[in-house]
C-alpha positions in Angstrom: 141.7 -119.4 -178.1 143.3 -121.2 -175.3 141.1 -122.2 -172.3 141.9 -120.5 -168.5 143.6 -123.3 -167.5 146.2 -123.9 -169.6 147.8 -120.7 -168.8 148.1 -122.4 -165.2 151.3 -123.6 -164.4 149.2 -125.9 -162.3 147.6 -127.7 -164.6 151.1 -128.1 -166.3 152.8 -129.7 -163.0 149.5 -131.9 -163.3 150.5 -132.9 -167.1 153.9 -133.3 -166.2 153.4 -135.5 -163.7 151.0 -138.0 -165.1 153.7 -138.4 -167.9 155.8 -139.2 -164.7 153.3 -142.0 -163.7 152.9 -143.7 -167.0 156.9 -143.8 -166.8 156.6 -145.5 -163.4 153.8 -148.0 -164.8 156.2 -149.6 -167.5 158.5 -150.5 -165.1 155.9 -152.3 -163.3 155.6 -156.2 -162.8 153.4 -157.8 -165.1 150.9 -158.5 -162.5 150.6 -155.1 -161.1 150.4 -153.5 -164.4 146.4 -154.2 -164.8 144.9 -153.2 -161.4 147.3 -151.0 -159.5 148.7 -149.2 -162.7 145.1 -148.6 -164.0 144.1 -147.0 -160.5 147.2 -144.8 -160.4 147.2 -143.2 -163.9 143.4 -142.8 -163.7 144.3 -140.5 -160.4 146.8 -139.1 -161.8 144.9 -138.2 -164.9 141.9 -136.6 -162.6 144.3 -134.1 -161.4 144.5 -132.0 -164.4 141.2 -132.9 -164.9 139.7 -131.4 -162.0 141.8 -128.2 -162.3 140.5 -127.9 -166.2 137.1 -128.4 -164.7 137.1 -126.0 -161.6 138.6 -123.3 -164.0 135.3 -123.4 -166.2 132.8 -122.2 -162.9 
């Protein structure tokens, strides 16, 4: 049984583009990689989050 949100092409922009990011974040300098990389993939992360969760209401 697949959930509401998975059917959204939304929520598969969202996955798409947090792949996107974590392709961005290896090419990162060292230094950057453990504040400003962490930050960014955790937002980009939240975005299909939040869609999966604001489907469920």
């Amino acid at each position: 049984m697949a959930f509401k949100f998975e059917n959204l092409r939304v929520w598969e922009m969202a996955l798409d583009y947090s792949l996107e990011i974590n392709k961005l974040i290896k090419k990162f300098p060292t230094d950057e990689k453990y504040v400003l990389a962490q930050q960014l993939q955790r937002a980009a992360d939240s975005i299909a989050l939040n869609i999966a969760e604001g489907s469920t209401g």
